[in-house]
Backbone as JSON, one array per atom type, in Angstrom:
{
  "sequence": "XXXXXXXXXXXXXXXXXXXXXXXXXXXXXXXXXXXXXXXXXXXXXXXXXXXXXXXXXXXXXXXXXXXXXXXXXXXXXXXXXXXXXXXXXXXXXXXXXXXXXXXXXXXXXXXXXXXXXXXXXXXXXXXXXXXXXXXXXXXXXXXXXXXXXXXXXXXXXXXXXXXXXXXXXXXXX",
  "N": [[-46.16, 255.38, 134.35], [-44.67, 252.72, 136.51], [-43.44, 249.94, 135.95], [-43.44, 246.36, 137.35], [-41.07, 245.66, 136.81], [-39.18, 247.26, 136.18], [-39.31, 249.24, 138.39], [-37.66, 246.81, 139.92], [-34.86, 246.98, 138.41], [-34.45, 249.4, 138.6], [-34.14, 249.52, 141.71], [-32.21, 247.64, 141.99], [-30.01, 248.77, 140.55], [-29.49, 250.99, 142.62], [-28.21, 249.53, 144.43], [-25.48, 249.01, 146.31], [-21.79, 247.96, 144.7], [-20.82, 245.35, 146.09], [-23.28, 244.6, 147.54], [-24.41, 243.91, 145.08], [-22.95, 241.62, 144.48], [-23.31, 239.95, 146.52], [-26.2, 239.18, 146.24], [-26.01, 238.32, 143.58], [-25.05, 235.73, 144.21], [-26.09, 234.17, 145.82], [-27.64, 232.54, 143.61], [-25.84, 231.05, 143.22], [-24.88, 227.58, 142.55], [-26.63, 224.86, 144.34], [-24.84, 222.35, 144.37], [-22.28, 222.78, 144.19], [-21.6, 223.75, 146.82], [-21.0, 220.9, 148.23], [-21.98, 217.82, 148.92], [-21.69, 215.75, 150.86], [-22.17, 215.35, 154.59], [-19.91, 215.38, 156.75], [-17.71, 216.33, 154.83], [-14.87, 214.79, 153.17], [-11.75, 213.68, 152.3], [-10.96, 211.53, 150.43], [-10.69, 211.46, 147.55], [-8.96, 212.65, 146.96], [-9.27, 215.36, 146.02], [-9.79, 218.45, 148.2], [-12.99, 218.01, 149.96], [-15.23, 219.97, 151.35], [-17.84, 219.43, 152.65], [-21.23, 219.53, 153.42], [-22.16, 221.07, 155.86], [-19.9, 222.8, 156.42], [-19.43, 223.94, 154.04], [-21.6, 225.46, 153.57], [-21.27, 227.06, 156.32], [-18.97, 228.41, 154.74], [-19.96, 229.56, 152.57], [-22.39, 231.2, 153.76], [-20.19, 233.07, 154.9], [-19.05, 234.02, 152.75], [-21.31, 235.66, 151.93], [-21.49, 237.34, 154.09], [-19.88, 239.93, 155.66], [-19.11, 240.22, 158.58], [-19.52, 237.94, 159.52], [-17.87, 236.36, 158.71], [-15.8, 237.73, 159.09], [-15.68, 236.97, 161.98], [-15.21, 234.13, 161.78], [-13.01, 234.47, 160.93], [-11.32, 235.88, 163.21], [-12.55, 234.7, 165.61], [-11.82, 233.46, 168.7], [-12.68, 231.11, 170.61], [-15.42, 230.05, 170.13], [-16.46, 228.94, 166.61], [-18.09, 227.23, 165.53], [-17.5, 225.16, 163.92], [-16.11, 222.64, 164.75], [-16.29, 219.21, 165.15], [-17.57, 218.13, 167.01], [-19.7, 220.19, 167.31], [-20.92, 220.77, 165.12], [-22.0, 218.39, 164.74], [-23.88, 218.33, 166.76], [-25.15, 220.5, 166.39], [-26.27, 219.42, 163.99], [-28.05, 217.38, 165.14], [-29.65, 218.81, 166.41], [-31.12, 220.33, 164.69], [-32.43, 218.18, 163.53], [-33.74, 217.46, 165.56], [-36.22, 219.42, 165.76], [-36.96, 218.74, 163.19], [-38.03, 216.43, 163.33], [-39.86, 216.75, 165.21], [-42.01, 218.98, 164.06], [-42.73, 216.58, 161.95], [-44.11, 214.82, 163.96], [-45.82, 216.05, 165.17], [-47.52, 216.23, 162.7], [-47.94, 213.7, 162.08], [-49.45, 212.99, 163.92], [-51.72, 214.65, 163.67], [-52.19, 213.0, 161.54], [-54.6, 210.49, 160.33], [-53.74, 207.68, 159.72], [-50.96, 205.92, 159.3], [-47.78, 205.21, 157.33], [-44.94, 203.04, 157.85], [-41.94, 202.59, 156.33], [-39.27, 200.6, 155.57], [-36.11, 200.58, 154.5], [-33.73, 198.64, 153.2], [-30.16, 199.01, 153.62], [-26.92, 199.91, 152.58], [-24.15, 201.66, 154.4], [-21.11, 203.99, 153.83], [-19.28, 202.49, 154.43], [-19.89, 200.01, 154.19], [-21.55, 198.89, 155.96], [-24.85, 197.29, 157.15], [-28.0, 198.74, 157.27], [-30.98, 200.4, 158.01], [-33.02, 202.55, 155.98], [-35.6, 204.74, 157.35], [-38.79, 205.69, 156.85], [-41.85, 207.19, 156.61], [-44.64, 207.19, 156.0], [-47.98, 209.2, 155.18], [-50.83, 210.94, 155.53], [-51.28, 214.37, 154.87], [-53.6, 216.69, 154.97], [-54.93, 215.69, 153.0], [-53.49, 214.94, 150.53], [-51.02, 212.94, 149.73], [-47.81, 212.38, 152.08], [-44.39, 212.02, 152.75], [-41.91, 211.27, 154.68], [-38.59, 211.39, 155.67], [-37.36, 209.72, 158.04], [-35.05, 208.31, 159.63], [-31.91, 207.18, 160.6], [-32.02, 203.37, 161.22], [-30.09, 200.89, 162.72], [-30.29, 197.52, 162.55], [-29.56, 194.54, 164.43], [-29.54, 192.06, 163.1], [-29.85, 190.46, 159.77], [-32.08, 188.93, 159.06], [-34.14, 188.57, 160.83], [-37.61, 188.81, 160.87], [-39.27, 189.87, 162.9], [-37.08, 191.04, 164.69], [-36.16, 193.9, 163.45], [-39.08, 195.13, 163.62], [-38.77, 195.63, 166.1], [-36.85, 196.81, 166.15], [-37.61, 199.33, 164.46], [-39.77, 199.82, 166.14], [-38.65, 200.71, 167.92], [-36.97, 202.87, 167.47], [-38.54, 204.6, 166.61], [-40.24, 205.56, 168.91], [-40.48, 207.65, 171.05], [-42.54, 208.41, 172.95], [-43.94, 210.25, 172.25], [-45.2, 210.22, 169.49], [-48.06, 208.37, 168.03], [-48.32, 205.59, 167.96], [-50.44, 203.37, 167.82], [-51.89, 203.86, 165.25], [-50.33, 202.76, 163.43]],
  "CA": [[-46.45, 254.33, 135.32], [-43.55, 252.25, 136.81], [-44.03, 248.26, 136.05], [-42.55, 246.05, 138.56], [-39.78, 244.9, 136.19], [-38.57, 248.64, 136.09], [-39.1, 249.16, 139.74], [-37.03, 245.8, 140.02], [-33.98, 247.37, 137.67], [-34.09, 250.9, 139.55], [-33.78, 248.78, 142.97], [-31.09, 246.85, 141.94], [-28.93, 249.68, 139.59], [-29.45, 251.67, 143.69], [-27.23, 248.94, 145.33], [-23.71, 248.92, 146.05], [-21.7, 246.56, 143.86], [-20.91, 244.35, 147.36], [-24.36, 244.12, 147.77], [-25.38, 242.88, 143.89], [-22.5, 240.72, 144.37], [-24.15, 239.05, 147.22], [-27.14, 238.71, 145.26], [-25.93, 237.22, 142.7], [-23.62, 234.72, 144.96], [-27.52, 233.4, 146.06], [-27.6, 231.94, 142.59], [-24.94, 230.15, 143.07], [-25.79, 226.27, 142.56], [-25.97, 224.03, 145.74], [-24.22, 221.18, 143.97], [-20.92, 223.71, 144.96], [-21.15, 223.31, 148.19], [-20.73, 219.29, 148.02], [-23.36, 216.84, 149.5], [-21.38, 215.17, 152.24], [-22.17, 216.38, 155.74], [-18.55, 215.88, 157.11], [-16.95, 215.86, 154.08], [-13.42, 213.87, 152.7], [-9.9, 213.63, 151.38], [-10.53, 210.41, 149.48], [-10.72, 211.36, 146.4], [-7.6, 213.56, 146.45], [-9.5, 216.96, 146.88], [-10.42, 219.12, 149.41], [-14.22, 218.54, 150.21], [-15.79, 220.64, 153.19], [-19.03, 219.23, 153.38], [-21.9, 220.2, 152.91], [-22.31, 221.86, 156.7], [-18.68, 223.38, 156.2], [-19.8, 224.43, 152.51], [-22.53, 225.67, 154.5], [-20.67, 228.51, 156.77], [-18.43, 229.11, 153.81], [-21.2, 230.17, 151.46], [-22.38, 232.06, 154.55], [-19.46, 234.2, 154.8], [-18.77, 234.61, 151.68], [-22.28, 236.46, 152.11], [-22.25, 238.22, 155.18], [-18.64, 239.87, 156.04], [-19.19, 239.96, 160.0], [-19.83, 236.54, 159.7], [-16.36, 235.99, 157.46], [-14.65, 238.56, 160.61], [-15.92, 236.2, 163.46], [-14.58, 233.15, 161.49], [-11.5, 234.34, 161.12], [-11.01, 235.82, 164.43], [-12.8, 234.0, 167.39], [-10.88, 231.96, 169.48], [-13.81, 230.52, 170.92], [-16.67, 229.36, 169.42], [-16.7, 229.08, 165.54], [-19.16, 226.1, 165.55], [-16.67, 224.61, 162.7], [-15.32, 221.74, 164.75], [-17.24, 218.24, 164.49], [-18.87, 218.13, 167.84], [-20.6, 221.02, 167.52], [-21.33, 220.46, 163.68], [-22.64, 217.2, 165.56], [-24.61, 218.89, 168.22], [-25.74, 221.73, 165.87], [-27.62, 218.75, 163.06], [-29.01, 216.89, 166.1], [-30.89, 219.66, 166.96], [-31.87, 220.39, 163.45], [-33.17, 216.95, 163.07], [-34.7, 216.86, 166.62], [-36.87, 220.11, 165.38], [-37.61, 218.28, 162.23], [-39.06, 215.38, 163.75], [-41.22, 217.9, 166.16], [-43.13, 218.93, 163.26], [-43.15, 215.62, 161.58], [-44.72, 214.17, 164.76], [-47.61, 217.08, 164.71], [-48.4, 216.16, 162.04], [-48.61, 212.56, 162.02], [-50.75, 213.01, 165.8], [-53.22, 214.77, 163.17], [-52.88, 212.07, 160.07], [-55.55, 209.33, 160.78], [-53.09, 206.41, 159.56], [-49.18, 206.15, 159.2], [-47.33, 203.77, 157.22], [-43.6, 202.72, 157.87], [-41.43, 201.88, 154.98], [-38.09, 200.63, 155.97], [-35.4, 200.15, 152.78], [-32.4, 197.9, 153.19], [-29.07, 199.87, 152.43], [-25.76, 200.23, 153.64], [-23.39, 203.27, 154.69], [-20.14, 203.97, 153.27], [-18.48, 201.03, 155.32], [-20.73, 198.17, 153.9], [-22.1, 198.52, 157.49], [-25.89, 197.31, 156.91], [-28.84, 199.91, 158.02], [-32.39, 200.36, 157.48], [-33.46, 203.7, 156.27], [-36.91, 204.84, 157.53], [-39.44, 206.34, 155.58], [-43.18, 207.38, 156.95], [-46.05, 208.04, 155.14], [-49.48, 209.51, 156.09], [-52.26, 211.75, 154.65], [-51.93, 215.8, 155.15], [-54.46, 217.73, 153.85], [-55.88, 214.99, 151.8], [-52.0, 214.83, 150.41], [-49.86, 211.97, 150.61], [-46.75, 213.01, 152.72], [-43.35, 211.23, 153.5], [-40.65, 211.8, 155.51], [-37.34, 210.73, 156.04], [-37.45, 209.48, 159.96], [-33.68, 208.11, 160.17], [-31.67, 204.93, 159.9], [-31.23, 202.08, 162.32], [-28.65, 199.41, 162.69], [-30.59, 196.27, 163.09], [-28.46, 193.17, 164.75], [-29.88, 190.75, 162.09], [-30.23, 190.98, 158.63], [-33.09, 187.83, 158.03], [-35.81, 188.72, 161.58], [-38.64, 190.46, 160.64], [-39.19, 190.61, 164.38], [-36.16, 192.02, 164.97], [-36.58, 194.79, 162.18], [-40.2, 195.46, 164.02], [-39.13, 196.12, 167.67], [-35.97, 198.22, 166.09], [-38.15, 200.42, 164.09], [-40.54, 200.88, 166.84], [-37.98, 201.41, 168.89], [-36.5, 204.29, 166.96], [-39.77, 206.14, 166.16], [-41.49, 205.93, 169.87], [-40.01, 208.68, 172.46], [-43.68, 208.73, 173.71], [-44.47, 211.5, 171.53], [-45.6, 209.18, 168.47], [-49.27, 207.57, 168.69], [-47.97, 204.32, 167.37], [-51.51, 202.91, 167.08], [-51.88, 204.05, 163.87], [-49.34, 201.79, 162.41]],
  "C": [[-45.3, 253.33, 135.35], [-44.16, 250.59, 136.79], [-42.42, 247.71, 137.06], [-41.08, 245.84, 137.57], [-38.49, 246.47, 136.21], [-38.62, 248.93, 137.26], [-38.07, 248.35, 140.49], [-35.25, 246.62, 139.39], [-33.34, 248.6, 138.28], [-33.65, 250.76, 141.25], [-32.58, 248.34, 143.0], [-29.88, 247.77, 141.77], [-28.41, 250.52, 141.03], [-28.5, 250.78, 144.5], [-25.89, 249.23, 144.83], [-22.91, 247.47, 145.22], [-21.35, 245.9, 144.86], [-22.04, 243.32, 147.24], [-24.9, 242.76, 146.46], [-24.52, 241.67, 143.85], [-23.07, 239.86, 145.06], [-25.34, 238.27, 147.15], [-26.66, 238.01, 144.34], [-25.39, 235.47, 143.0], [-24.84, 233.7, 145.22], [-27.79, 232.66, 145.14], [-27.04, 230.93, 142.64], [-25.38, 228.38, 143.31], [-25.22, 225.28, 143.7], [-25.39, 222.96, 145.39], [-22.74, 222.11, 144.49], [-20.37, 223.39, 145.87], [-20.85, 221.82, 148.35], [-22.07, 218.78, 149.04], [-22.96, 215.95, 150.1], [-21.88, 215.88, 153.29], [-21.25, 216.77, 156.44], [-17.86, 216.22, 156.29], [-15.33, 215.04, 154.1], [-12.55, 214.24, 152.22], [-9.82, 212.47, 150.65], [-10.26, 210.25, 148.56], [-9.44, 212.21, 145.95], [-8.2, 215.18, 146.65], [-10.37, 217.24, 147.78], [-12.09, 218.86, 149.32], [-14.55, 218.67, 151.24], [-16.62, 219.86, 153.55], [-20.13, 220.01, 153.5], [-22.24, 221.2, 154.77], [-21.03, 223.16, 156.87], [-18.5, 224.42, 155.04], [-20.6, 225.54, 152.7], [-21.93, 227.62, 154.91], [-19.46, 228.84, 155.84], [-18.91, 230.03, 153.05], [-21.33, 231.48, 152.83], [-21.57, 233.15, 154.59], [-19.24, 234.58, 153.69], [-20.07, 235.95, 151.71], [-22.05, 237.7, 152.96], [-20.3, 238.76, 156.21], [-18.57, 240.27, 157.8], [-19.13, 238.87, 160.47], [-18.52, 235.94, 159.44], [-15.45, 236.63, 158.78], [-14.69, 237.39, 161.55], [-14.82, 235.25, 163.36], [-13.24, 233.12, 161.91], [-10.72, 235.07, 162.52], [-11.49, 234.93, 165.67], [-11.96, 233.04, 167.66], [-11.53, 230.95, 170.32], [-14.7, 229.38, 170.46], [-16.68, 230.02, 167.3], [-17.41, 228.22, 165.16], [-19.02, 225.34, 164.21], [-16.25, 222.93, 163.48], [-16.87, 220.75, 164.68], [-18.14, 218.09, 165.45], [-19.42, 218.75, 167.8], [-21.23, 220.69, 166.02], [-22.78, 219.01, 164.21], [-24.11, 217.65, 166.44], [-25.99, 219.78, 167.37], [-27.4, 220.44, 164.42], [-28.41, 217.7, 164.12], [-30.24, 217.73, 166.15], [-31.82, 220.09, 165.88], [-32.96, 219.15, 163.29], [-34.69, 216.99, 164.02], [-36.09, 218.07, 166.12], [-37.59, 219.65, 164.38], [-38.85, 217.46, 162.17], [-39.96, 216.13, 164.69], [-41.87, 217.78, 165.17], [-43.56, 217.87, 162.52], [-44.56, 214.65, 162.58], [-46.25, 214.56, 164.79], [-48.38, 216.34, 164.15], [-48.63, 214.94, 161.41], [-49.62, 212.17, 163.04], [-51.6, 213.59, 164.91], [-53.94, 214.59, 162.17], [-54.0, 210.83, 160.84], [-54.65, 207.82, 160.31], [-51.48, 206.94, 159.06], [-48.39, 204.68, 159.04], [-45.68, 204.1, 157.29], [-42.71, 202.11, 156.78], [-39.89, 201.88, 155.37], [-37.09, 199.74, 154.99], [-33.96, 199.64, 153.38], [-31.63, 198.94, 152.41], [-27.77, 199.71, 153.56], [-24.61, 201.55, 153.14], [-22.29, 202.75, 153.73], [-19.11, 202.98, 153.53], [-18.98, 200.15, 155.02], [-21.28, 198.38, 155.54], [-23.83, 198.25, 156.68], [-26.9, 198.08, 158.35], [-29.74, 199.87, 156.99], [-32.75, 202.26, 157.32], [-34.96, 204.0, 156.52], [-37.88, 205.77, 157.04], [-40.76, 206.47, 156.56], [-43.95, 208.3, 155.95], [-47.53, 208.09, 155.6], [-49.78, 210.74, 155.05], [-51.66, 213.44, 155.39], [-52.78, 216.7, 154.51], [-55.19, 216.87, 153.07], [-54.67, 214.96, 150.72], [-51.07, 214.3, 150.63], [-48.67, 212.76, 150.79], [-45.65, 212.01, 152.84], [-42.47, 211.79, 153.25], [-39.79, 211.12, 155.97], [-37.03, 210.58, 157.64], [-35.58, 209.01, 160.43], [-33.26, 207.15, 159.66], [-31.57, 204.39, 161.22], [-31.08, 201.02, 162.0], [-29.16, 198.39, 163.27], [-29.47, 195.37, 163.27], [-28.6, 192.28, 163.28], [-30.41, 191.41, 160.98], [-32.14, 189.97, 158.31], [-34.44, 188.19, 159.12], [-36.35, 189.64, 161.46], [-39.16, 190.6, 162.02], [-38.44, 191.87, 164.95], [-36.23, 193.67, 164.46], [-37.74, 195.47, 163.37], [-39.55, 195.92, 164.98], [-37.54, 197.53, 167.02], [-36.41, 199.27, 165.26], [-39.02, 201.12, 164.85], [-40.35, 201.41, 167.7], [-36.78, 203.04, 168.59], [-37.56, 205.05, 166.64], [-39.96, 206.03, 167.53], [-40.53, 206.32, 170.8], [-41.34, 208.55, 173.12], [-44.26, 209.77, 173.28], [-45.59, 210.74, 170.02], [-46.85, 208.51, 168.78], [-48.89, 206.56, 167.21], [-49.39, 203.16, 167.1], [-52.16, 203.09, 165.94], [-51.24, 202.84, 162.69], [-50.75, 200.73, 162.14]]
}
């Protein structure tokens, strides 16, 4: 009788070494890739970024993917507007399901944390929390660049003016 761990060993020993390399490459720890999204030259070395880190890892994986790179003359969805274009849309998907599923929490609280970017620029990051499942939840909603650091007015109409597209049932708050 074959236990999975031996089923597992006879699977693996059947690949090409490419392949187990690729497997093993999955291991590899996401601190690697770096944890910027554009990345920098400030520090003296090369960092990609973590979206750059991103389709590196990728090819390293997948050598059609590694061909395209290095041939298209086109579209390699490497430069920054599209990098740009490409985590918009990520986000905007994100917040889809976030929205769901605050339209089917019964209350939703806003938690907005003083901080500033890499420029000393001051920005509010936004935080929401609400019930799923009987499961507190929160989710990273964005930042915005209030005018004023001291009105809590101000603060108010620019947080509810970054959560409400009209999708948001803001009576909850």
């Amino acid at each position: 009788m074959n236990s999975v761990s031996n089923l597992q060993k006879h699977k693996f020993s059947g690949l090409t070494h490419q392949d187990k390399i690729k497997i093993k490459e999955l291991g590899r720890p996401i601190p690697q890739i770096n944890i910027e999204i554009e990345g920098s030259k400030e520090s003296g070395i090369e960092d990609p970024g973590v979206f750059r880190g991103l389709i590196n890892f990728s090819a390293d994986l997948d050598n059609v993917f590694r061909e395209h790179l290095q041939t298209a003359t086109i579209f390699k969805g490497t430069s920054k507007d599209i990098q740009n274009e490409l985590l918009q849309c990520m986000l905007d998907v994100c917040r889809e399901k976030i929205v769901s599923e605050i339209n089917q929490a019964n209350y939703l609280a806003v938690m907005a944390y003083e901080t500033s970017d890499v420029s000393s620029k001051f920005q509010m990051a936004v935080v929401l929390r609400y019930m799923k499942g009987g499961t507190p939840v929160e989710k990273f909603w964005g930042f915005i660049l209030p005018a004023k650091h001291d009105a809590a007015s101000q603060l108010k109409k620019q947080t509810a003016r970054g959560l409400c597209d009209g999708t948001l049932d803001l009576m909850k708050l």
